[in-house]
ZATORKE-828249 format. One record per atom (N, C-alpha, C): atom name; residue number from 1; residue in one letter; x, y, z. Coordinates in steps of 0.05 Angstrom, whole numbers. Example, Ala and Ser with C-alpha at 12.3 -4.5 7.8 and 13.67 -1.06 7.14 Angstrom:
ZATORKE-828249
  atom  seq  type       X       Y       Z
     N    1     a     264    -114     156
    CA    1     a     246     -90     156
     C    1     a     264     -66     156
     N    2     s     257     -45     142
    CA    2     s     273     -21     143
     C    2     s     258       1     157
//
This chain:
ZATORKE-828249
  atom  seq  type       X       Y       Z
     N    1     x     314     -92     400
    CA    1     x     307     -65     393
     C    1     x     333     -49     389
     N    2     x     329     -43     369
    CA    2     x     361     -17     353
     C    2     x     355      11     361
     N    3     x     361      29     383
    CA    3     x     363      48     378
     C    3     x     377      74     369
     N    4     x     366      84     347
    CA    4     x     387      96     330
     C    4     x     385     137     331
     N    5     x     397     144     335
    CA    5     x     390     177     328
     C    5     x     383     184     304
     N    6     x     378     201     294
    CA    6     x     376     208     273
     C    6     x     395     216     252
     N    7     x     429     227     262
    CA    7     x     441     213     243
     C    7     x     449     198     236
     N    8     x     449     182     261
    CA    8     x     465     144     253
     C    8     x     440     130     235
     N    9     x     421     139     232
    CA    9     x     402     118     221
     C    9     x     408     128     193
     N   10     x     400     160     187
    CA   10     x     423     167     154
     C   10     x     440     160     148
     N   11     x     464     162     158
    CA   11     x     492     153     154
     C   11     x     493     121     150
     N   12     x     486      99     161
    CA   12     x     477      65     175
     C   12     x     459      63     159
     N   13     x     432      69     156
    CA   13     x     412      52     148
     C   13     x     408      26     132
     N   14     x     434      27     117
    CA   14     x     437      12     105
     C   14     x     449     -21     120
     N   15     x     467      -9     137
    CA   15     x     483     -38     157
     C   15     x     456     -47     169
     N   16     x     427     -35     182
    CA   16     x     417     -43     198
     C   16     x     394     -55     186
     N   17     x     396     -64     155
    CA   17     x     360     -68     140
     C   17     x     355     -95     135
     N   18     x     391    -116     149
    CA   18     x     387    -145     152
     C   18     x     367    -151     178
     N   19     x     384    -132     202
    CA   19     x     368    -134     220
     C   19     x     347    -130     225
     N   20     x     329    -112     212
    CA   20     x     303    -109     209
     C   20     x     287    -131     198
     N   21     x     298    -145     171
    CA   21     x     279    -163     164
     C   21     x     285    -190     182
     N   22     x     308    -191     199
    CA   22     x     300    -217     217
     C   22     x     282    -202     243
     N   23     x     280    -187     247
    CA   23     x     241    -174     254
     C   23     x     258    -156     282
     N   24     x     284    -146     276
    CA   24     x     280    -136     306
     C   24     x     267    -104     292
     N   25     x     265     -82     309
    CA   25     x     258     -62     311
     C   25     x     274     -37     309
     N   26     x     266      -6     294
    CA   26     x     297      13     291
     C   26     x     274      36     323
     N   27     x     283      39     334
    CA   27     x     273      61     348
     C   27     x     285      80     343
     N   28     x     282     102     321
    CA   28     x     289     126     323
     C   28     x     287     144     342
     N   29     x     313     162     350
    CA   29     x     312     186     365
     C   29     x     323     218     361
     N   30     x     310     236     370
    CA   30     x     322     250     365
     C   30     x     326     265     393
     N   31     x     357     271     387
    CA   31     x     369     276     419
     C   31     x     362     256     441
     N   32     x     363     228     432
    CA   32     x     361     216     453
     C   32     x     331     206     467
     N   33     x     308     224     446
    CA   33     x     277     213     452
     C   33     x     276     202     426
     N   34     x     252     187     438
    CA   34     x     249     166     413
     C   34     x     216     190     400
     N   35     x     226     173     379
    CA   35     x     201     196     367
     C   35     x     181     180     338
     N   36     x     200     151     327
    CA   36     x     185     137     310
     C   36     x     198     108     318
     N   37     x     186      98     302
    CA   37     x     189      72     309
     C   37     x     193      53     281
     N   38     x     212      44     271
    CA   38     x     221      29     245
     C   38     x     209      -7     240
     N   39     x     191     -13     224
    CA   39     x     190     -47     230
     C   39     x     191     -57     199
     N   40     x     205     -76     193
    CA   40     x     194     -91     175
     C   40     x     176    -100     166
     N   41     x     158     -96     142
    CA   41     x     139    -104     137
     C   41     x     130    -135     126
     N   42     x     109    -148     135
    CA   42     x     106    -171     136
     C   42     x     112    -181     106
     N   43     x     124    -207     102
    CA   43     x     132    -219      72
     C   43     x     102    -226      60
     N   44     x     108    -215      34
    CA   44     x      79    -222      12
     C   44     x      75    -251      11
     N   45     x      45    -258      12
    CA   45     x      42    -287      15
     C   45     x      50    -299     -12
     N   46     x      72    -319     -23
    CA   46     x      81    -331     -39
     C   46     x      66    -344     -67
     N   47     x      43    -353     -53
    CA   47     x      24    -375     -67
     C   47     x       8    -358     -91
     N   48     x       2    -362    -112
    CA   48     x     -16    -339    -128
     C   48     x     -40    -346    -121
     N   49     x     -57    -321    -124
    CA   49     x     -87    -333    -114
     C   49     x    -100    -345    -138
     N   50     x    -120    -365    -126
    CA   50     x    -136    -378    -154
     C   50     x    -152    -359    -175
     N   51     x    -156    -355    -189
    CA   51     x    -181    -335    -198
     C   51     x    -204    -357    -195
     N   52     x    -224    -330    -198
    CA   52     x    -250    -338    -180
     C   52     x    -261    -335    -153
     N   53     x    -238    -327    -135
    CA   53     x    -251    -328    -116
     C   53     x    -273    -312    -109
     N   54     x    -283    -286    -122
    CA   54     x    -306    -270    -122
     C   54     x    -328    -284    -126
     N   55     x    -331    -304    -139
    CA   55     x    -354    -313    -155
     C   55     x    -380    -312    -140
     N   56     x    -394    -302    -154
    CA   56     x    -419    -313    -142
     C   56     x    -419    -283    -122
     N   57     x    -409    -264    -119
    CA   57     x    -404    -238     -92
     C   57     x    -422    -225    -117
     N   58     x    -422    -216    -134
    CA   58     x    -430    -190    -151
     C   58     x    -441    -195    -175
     N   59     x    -464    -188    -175
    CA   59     x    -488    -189    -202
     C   59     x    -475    -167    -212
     N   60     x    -474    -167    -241
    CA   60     x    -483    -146    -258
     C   60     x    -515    -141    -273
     N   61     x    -529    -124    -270
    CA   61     x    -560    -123    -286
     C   61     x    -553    -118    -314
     N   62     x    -572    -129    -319
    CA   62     x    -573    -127    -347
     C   62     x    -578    -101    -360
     N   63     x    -584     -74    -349
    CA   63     x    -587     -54    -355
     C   63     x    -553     -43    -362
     N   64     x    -542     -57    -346
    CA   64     x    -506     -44    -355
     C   64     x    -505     -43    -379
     N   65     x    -504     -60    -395
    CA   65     x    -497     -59    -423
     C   65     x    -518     -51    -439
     N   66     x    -537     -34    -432
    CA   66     x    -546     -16    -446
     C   66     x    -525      14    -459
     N   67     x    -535      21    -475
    CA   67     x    -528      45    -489
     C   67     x    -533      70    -461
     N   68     x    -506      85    -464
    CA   68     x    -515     109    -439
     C   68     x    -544     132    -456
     N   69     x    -559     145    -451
    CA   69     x    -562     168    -458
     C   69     x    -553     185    -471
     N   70     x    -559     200    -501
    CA   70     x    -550     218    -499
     C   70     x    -543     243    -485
     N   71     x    -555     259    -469
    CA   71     x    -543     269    -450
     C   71     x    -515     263    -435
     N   72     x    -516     239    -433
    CA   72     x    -488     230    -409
     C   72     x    -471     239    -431
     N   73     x    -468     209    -466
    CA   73     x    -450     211    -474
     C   73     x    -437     232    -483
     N   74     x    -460     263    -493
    CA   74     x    -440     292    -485
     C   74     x    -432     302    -470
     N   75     x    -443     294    -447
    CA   75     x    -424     305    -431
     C   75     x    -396     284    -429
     N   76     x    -389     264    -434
    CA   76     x    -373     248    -434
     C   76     x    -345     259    -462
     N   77     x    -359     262    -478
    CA   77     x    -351     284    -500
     C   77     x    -343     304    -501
     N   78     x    -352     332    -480
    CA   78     x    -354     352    -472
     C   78     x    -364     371    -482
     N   79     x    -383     354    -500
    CA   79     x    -398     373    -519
     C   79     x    -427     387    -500
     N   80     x    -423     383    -478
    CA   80     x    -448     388    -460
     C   80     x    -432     426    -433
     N   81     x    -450     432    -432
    CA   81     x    -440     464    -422
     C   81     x    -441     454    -388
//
């Protein structure tokens, strides 16, 4: 755990952002209390996901691809008050 004041972490931030991603911690302070707490955030999982994996989660009805109403589509227009 790094603890840093608040202007060493402006001035630094930069020297200390190796150390962060090998996972240690920045404890900010000001005057000496700590007041936040700095972490690296976890690495994006590498692998791409397959497509598909929803399948089969969500019907669409067959009413979707109906025509909206006239009503909606003026107002969609803004030809509606």
């Amino acid at each position: 755990m790094i603890r840093l004041n608040i202007h060493q972490a402006k001035t630094h931030l930069s020297k200390y952002l190796a150390r962060l991603k090998a996972g240690e911690t920045i404890v900010l302070c000001r005057r000496n209390i700590p007041i936040a707490e700095i972490r690296a955030l976890p690495a994006p999982p590498r692998k791409r996901r397959p497509i598909g994996l929803g399948k089969g989660t969500v019907t669409i009805p067959p009413s979707f691809f109906e025509p909206l109403p006239e009503e909606e589509l003026a107002a969609f227009e803004g030809e509606r008050d």
